[in-house]
N, CA, C and O atoms as a GROMACS GRO file, in nm:
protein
  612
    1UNK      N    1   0.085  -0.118   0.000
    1UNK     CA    2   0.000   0.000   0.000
    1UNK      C    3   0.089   0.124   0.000
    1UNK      O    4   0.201   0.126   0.050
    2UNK      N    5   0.032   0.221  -0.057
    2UNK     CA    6   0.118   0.345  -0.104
    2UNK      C    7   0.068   0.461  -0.008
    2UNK      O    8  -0.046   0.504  -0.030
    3UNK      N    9   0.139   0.517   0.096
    3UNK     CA   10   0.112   0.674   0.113
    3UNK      C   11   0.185   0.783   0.092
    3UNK      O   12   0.294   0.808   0.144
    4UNK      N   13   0.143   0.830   0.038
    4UNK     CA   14   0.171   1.002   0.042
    4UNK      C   15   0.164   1.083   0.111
    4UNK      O   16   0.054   1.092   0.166
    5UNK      N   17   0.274   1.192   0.152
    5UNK     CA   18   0.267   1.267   0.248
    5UNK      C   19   0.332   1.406   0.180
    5UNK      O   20   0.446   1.411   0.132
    6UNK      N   21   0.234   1.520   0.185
    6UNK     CA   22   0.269   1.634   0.086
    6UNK      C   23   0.302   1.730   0.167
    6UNK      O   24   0.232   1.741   0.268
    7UNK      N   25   0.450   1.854   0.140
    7UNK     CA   26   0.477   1.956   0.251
    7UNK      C   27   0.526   2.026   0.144
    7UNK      O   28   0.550   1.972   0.036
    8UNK      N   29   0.545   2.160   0.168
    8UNK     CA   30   0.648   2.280   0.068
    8UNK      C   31   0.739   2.329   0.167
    8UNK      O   32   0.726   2.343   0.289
    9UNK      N   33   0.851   2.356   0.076
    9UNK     CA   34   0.980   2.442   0.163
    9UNK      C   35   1.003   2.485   0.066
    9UNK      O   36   1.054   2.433  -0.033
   10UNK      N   37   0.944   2.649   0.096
   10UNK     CA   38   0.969   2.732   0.030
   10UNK      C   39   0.888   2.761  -0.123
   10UNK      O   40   0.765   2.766  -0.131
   11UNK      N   41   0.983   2.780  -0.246
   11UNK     CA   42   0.876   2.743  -0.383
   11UNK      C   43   0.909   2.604  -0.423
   11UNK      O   44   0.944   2.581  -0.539
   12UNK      N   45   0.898   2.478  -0.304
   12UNK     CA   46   0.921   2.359  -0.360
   12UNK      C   47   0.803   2.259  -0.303
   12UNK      O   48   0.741   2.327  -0.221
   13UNK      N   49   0.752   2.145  -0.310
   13UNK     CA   50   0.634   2.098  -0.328
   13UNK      C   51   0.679   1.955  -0.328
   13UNK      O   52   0.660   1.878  -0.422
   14UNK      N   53   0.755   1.919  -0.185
   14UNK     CA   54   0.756   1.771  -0.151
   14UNK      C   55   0.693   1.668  -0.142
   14UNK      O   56   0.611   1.693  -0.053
   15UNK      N   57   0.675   1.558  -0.180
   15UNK     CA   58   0.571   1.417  -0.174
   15UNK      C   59   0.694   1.306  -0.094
   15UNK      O   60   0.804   1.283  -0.143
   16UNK      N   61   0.672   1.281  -0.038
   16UNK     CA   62   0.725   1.120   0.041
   16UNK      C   63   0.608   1.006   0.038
   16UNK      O   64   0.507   0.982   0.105
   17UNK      N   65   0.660   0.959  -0.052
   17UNK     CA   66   0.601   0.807  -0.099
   17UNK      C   67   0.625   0.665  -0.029
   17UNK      O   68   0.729   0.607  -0.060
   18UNK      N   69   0.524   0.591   0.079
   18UNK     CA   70   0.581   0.498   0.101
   18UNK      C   71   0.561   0.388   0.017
   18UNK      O   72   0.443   0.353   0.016
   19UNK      N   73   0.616   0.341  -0.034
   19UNK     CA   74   0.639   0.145  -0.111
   19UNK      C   75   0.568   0.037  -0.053
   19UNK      O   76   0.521   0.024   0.060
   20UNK      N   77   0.567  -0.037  -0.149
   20UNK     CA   78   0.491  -0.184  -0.079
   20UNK      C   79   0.576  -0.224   0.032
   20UNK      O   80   0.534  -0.279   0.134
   21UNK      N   81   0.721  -0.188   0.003
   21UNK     CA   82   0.881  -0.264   0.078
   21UNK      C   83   0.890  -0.195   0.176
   21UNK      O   84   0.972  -0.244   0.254
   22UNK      N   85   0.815  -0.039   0.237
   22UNK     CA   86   0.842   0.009   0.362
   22UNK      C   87   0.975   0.125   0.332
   22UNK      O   88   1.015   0.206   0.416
   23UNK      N   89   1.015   0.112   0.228
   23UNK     CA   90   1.121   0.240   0.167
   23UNK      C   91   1.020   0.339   0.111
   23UNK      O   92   0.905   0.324   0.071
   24UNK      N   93   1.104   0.451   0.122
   24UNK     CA   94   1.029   0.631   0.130
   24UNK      C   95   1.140   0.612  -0.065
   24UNK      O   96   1.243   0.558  -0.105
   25UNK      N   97   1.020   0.699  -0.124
   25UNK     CA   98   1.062   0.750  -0.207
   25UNK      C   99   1.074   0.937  -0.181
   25UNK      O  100   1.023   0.982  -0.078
   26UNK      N  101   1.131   1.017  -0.265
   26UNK     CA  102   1.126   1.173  -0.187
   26UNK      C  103   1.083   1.235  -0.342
   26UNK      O  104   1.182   1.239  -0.416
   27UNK      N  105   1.000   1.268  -0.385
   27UNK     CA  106   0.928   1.267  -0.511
   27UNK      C  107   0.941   1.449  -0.472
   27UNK      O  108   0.892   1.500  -0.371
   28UNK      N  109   1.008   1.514  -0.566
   28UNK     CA  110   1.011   1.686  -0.559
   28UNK      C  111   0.940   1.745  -0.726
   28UNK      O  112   0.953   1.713  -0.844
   29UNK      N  113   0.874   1.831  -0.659
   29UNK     CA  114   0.791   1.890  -0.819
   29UNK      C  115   0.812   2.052  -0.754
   29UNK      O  116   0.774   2.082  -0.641
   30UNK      N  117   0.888   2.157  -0.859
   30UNK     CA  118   0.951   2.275  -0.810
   30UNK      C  119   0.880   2.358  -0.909
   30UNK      O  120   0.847   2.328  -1.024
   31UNK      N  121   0.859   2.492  -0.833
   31UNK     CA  122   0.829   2.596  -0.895
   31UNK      C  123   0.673   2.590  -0.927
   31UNK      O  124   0.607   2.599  -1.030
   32UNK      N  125   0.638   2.567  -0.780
   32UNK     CA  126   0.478   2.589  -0.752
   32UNK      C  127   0.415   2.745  -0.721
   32UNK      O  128   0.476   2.828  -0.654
   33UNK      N  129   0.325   2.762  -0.763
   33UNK     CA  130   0.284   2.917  -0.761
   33UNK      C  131   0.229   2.983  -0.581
   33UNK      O  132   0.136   3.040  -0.525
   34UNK      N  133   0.384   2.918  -0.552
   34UNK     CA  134   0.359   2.992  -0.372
   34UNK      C  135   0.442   3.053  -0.352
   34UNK      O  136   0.551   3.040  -0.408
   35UNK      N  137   0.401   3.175  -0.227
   35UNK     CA  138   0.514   3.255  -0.205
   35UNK      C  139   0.632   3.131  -0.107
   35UNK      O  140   0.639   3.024  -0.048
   36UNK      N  141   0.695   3.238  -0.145
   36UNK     CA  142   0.822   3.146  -0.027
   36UNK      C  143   0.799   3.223   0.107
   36UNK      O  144   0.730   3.322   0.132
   37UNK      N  145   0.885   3.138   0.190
   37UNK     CA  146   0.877   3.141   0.310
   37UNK      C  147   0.949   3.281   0.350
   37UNK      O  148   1.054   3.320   0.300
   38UNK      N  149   0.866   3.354   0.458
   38UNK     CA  150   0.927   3.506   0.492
   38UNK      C  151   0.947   3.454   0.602
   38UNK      O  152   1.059   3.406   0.588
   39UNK      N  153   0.905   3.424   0.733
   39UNK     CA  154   0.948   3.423   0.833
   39UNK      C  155   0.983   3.211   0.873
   39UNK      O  156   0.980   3.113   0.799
   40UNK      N  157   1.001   3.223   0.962
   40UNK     CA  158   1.048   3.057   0.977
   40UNK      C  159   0.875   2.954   1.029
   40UNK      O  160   0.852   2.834   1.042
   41UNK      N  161   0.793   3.074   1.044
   41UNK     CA  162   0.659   3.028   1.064
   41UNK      C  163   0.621   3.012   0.962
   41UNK      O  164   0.520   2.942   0.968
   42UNK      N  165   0.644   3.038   0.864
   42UNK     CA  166   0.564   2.983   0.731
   42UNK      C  167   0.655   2.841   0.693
   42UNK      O  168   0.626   2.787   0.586
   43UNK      N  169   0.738   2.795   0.756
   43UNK     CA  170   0.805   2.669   0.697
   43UNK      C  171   0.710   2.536   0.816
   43UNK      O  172   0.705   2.532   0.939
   44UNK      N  173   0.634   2.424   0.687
   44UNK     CA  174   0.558   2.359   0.734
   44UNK      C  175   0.685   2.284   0.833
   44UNK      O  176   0.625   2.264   0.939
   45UNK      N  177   0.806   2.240   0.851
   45UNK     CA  178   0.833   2.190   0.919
   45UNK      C  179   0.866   2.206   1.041
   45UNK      O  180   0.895   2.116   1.120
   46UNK      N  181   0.860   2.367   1.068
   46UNK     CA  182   0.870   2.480   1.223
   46UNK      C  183   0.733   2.422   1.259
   46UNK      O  184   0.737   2.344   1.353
   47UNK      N  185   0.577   2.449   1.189
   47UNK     CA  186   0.511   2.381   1.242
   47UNK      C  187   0.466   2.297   1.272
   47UNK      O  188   0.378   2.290   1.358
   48UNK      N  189   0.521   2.196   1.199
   48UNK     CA  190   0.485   2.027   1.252
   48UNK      C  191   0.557   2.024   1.396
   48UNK      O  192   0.496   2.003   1.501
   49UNK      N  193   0.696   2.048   1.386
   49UNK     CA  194   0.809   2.089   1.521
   49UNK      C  195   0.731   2.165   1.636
   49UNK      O  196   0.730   2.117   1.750
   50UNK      N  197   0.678   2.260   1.612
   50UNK     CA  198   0.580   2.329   1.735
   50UNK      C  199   0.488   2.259   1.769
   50UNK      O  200   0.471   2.243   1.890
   51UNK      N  201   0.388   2.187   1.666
   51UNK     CA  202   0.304   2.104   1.734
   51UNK      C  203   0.329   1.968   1.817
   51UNK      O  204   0.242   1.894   1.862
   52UNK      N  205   0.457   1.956   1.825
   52UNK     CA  206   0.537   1.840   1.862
   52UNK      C  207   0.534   1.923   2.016
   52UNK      O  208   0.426   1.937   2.073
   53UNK      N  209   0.599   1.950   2.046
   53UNK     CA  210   0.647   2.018   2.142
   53UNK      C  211   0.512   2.060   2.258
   53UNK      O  212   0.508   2.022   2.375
   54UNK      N  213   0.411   2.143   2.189
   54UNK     CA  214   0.294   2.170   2.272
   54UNK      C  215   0.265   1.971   2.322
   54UNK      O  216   0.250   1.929   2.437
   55UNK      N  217   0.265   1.895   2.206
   55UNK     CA  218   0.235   1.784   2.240
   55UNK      C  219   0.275   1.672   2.414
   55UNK      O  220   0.233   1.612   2.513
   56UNK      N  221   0.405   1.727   2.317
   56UNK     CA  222   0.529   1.711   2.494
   56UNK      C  223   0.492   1.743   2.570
   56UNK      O  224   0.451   1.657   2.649
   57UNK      N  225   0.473   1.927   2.619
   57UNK     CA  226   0.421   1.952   2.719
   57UNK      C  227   0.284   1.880   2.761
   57UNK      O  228   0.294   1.839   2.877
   58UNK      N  229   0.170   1.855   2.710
   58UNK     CA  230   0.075   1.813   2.759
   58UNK      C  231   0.140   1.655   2.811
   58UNK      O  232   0.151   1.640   2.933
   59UNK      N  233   0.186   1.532   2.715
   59UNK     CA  234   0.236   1.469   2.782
   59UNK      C  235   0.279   1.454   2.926
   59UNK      O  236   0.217   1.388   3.008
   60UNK      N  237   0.401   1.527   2.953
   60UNK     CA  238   0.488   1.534   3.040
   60UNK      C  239   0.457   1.649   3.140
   60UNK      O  240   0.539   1.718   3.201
   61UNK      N  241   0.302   1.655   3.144
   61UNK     CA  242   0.218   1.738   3.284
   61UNK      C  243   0.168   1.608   3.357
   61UNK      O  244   0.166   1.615   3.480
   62UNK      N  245   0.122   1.477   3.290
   62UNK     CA  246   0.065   1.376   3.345
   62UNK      C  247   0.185   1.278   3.417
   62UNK      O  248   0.163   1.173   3.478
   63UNK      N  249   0.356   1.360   3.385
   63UNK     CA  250   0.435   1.243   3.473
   63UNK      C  251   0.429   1.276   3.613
   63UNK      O  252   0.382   1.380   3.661
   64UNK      N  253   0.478   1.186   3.670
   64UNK     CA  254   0.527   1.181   3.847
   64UNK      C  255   0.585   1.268   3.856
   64UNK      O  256   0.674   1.294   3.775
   65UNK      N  257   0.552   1.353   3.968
   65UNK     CA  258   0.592   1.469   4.042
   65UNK      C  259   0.745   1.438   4.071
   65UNK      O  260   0.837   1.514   4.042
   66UNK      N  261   0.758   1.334   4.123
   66UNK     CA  262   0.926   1.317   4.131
   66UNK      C  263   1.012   1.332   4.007
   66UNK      O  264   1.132   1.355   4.022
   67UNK      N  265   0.945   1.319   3.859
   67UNK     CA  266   0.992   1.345   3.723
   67UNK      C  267   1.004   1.514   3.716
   67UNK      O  268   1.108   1.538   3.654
   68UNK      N  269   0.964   1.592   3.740
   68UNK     CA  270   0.959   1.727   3.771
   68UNK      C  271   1.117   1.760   3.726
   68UNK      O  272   1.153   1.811   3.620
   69UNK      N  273   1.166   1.736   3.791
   69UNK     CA  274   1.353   1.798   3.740
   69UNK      C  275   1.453   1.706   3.716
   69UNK      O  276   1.568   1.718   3.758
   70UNK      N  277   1.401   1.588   3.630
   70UNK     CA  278   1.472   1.513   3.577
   70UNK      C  279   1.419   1.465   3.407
   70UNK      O  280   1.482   1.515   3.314
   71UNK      N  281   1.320   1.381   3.382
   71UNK     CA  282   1.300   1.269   3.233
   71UNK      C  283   1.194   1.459   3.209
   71UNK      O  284   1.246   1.534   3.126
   72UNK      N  285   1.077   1.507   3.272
   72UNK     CA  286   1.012   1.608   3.254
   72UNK      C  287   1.110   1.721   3.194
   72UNK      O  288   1.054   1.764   3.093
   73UNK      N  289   1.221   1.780   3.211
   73UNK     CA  290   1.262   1.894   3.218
   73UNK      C  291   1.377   1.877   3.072
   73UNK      O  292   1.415   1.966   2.996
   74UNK      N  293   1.411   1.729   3.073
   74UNK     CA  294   1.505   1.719   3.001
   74UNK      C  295   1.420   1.667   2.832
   74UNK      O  296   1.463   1.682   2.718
   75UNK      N  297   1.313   1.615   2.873
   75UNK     CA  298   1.212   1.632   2.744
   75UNK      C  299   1.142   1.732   2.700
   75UNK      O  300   1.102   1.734   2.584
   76UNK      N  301   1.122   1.812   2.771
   76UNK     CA  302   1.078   1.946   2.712
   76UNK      C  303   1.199   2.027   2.640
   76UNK      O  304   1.192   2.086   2.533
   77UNK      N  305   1.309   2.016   2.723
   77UNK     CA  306   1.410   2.134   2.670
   77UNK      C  307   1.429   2.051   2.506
   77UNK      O  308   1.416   2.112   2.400
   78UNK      N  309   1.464   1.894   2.518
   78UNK     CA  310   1.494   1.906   2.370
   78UNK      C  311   1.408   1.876   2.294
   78UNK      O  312   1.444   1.872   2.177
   79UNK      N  313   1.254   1.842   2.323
   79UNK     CA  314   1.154   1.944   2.215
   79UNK      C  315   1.142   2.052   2.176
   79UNK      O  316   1.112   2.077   2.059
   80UNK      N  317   1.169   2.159   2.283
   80UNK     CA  318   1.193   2.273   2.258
   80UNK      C  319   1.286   2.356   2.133
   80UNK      O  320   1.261   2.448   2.056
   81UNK      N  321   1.423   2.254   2.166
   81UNK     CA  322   1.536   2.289   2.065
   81UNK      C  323   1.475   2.259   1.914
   81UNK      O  324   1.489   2.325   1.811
   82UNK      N  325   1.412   2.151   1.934
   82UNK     CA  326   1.420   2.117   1.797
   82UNK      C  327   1.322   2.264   1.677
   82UNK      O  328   1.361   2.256   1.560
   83UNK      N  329   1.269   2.319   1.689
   83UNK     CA  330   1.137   2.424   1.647
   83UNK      C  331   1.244   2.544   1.712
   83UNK      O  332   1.192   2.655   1.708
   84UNK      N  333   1.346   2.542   1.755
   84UNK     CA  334   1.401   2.701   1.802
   84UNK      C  335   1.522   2.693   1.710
   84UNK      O  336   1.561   2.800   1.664
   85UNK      N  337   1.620   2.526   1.660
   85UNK     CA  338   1.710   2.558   1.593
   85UNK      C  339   1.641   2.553   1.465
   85UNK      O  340   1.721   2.589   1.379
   86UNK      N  341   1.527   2.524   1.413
   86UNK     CA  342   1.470   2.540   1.305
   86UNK      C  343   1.452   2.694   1.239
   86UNK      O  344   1.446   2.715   1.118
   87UNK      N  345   1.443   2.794   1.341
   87UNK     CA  346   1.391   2.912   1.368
   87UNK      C  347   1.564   3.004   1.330
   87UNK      O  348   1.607   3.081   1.245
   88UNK      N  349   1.604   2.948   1.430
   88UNK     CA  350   1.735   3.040   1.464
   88UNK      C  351   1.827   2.965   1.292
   88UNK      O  352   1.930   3.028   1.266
   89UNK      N  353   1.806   2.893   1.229
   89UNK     CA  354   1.840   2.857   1.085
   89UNK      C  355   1.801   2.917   1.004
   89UNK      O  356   1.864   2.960   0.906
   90UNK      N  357   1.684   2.932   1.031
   90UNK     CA  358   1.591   2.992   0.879
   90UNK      C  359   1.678   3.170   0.867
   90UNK      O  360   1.680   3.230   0.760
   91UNK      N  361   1.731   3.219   0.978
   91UNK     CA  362   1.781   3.359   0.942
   91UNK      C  363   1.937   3.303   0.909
   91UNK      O  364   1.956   3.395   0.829
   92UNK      N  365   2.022   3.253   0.905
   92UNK     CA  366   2.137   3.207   0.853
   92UNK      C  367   2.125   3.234   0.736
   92UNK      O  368   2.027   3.221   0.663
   93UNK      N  369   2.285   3.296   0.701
   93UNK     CA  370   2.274   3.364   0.542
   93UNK      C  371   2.333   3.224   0.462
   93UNK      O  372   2.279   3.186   0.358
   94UNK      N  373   2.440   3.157   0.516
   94UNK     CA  374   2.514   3.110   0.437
   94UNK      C  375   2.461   2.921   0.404
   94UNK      O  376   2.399   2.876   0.501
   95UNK      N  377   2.474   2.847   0.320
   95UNK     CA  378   2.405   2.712   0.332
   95UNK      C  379   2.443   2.633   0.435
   95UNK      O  380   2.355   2.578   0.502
   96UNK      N  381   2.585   2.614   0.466
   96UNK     CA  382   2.630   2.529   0.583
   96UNK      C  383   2.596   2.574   0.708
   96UNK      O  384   2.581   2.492   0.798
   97UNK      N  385   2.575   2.731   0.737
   97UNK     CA  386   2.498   2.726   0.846
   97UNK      C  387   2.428   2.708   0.842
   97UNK      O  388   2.408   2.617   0.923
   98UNK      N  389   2.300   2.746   0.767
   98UNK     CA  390   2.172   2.688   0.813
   98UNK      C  391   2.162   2.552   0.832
   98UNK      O  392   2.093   2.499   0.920
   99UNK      N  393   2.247   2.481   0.731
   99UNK     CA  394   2.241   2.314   0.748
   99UNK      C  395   2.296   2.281   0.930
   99UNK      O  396   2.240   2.205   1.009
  100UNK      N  397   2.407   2.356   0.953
  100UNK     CA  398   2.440   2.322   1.079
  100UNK      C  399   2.309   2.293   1.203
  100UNK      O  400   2.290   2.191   1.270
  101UNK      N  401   2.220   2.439   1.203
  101UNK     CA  402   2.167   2.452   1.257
  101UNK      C  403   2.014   2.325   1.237
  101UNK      O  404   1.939   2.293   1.330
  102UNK      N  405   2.002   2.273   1.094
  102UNK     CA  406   1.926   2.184   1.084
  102UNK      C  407   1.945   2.042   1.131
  102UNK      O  408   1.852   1.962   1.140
  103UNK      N  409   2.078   2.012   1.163
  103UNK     CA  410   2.146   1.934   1.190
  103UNK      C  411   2.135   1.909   1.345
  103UNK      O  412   2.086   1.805   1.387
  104UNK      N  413   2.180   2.001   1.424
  104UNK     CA  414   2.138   2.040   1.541
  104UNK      C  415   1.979   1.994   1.600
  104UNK      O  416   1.943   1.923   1.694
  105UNK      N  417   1.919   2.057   1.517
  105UNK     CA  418   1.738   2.010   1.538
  105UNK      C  419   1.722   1.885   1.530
  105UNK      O  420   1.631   1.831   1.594
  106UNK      N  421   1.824   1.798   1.434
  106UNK     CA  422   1.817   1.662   1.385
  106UNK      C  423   1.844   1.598   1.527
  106UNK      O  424   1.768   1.511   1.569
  107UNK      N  425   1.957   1.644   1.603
  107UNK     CA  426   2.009   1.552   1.723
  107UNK      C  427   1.895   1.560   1.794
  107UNK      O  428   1.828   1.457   1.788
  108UNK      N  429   1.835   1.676   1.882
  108UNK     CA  430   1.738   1.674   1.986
  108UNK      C  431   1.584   1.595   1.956
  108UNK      O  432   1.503   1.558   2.041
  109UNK      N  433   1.572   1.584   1.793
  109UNK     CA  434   1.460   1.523   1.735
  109UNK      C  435   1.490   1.378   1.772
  109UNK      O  436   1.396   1.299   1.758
  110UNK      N  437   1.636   1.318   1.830
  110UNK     CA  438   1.675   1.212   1.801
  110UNK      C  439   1.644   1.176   1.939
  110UNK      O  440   1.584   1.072   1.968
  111UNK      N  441   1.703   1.296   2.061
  111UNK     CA  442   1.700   1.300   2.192
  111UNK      C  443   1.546   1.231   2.224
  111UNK      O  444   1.520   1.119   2.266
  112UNK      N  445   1.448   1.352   2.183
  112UNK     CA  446   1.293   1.343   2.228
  112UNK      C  447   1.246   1.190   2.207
  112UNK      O  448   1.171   1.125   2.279
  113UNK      N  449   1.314   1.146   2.083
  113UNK     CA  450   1.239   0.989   2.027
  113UNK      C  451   1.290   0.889   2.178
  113UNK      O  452   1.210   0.823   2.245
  114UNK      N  453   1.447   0.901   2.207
  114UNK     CA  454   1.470   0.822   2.302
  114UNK      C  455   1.420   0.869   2.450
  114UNK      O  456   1.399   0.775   2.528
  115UNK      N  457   1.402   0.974   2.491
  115UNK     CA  458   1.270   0.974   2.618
  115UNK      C  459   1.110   0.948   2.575
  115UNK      O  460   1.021   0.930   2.658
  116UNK      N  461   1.095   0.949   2.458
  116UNK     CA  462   0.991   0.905   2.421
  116UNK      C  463   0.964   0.761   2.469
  116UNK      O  464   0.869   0.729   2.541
  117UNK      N  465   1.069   0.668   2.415
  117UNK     CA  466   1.096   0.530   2.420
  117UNK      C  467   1.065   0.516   2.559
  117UNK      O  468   0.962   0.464   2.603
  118UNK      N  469   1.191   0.582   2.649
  118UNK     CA  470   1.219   0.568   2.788
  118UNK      C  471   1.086   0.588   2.878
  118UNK      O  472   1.056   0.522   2.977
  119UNK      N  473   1.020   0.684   2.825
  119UNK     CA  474   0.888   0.727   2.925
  119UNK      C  475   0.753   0.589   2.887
  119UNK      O  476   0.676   0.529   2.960
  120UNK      N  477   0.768   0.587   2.795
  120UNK     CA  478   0.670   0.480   2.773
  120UNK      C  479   0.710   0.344   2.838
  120UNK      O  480   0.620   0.273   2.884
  121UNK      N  481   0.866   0.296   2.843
  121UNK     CA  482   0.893   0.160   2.910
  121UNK      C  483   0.925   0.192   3.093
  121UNK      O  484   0.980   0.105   3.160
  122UNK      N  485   0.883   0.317   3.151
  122UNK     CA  486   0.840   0.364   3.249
  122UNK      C  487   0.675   0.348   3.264
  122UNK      O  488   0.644   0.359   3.382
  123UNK      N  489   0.589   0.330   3.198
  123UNK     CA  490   0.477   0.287   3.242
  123UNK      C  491   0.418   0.475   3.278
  123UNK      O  492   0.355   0.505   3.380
  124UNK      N  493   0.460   0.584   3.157
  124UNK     CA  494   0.454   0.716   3.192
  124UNK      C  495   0.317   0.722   3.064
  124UNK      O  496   0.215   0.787   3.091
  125UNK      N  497   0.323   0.687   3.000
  125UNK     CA  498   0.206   0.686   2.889
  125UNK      C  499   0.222   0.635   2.780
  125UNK      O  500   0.330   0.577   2.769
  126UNK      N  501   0.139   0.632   2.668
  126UNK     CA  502   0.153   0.589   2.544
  126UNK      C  503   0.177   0.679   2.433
  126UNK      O  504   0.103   0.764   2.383
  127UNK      N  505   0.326   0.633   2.396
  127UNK     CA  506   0.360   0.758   2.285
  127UNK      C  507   0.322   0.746   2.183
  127UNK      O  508   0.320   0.848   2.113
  128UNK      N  509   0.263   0.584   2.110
  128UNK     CA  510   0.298   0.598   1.975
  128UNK      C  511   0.242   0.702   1.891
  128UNK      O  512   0.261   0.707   1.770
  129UNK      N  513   0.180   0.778   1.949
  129UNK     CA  514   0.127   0.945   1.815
  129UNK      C  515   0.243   0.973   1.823
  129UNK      O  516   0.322   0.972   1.728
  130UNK      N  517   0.267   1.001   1.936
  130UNK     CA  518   0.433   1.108   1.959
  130UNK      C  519   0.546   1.071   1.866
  130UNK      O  520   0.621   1.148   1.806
  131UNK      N  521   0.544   0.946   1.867
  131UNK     CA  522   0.645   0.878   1.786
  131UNK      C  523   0.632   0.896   1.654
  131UNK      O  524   0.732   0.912   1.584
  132UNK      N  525   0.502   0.895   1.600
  132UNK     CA  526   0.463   0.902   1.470
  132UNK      C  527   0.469   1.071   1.413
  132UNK      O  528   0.507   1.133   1.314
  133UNK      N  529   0.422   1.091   1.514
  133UNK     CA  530   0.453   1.290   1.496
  133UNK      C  531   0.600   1.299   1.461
  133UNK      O  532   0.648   1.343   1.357
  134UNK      N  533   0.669   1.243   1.577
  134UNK     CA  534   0.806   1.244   1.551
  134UNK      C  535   0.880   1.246   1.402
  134UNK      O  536   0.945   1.322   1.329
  135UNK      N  537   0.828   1.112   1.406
  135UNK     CA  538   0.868   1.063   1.254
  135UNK      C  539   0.870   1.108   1.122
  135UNK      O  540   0.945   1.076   1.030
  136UNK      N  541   0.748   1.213   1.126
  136UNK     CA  542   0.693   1.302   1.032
  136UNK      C  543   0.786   1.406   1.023
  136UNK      O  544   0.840   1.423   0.914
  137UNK      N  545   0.821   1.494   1.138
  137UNK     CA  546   0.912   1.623   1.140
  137UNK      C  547   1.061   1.556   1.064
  137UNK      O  548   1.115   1.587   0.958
  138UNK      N  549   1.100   1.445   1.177
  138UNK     CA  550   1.216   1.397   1.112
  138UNK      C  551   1.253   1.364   0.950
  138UNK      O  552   1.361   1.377   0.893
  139UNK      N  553   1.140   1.324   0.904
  139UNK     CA  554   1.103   1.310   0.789
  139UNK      C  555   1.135   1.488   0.682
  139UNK      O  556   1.214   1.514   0.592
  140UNK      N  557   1.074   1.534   0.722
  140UNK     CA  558   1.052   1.662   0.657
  140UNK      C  559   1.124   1.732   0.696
  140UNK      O  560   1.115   1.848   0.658
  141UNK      N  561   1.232   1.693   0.793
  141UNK     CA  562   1.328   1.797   0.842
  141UNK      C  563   1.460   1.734   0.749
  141UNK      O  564   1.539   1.811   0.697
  142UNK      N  565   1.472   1.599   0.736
  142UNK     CA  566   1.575   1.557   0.642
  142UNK      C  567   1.538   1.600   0.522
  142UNK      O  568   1.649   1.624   0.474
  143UNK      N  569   1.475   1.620   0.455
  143UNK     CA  570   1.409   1.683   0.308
  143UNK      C  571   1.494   1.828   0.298
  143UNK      O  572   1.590   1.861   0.227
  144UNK      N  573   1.401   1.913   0.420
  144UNK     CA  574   1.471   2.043   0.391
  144UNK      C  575   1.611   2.058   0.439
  144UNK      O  576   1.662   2.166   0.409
  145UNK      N  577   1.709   1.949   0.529
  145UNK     CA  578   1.831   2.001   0.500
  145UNK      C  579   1.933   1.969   0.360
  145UNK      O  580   2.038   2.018   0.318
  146UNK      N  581   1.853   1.874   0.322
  146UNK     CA  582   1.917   1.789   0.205
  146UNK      C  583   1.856   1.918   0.073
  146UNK      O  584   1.936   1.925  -0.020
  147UNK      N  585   1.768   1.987   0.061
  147UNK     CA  586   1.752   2.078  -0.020
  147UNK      C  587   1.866   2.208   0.000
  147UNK      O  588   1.935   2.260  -0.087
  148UNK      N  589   1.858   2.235   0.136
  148UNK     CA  590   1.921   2.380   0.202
  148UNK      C  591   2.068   2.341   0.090
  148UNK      O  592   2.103   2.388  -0.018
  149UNK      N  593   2.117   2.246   0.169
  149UNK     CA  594   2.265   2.171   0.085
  149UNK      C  595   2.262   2.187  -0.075
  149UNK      O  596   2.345   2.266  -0.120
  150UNK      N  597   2.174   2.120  -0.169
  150UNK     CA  598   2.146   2.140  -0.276
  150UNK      C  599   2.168   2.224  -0.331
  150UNK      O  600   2.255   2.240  -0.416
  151UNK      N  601   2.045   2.339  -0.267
  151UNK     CA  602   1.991   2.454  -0.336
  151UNK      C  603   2.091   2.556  -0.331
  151UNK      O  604   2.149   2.618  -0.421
  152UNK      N  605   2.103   2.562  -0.140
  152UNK     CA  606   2.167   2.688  -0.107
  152UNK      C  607   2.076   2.821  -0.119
  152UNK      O  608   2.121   2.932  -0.144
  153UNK      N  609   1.938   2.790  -0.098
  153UNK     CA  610   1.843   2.866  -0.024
  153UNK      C  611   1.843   2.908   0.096
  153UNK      O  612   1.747   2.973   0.139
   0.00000   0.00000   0.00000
């Protein structure tokens, strides 16, 4: 079975195709009649990243009070990162920085998945949306650094 999953960065017009085999195809069709991105809020992947994050927080209000300044504090901050180095990239003039900074978002996206893991084999709740949310940003966040590189947008 085939899904499709459609996002733009910028004047570009991404499709990720999954296969019968469970491999992503990255299907790009350019020079769609949209404006480009002015601020880092118009990039669908700042907001998939923000909605991640509000997500977290609601999560990680329902852990143990003893979680308070430990698995709680250290999952929010790197949800947090991930939608702030997205942000603090999008004004980078040059391609390798911004890639740096996408790169950066890439690790803490990596962080959140493994307290994700960790909180759930704690008996803290059930992530798999979270995970799947996850998966999505990560998804669309490798797209646009592999373009940034490319393009040099």
């Amino acid at each position: 079975m085939e899904v499709e999953v459609e996002y733009r960065i910028q004047n570009t017009e991404y499709r990720i195709q999954n296969t019968e085999y469970g491999r992503q195809k990255l299907m790009r069709e350019v020079n769609m009649d949209r404006n480009a991105a002015k601020t880092f809020e118009d990039l669908v992947v700042w907001r998939k990243a923000h909605q991640f994050v509000l997500s977290i927080y609601r999560l990680t209000a329902t852990f143990p009070k003893n979680e308070a300044y430990g698995l709680t504090i250290q999952m929010c901050r790197a949800a947090v990162s991930i939608p702030a180095n997205i942000a603090e990239g999008f004004k980078k003039r040059g391609k390798s920085d911004k890639a740096r900074f996408m790169n950066i978002a890439q690790g803490s996206l990596e962080e959140c998945r493994y307290y994700l893991i960790l909180s759930r084999d704690l008996g803290y709740g059930n992530t798999d949306e979270l995970l799947k949310a996850l998966d999505e940003v990560a998804r669309i966040l490798n797209a646009y650094r592999k373009t940034i590189l490319e393009t040099g947008f």
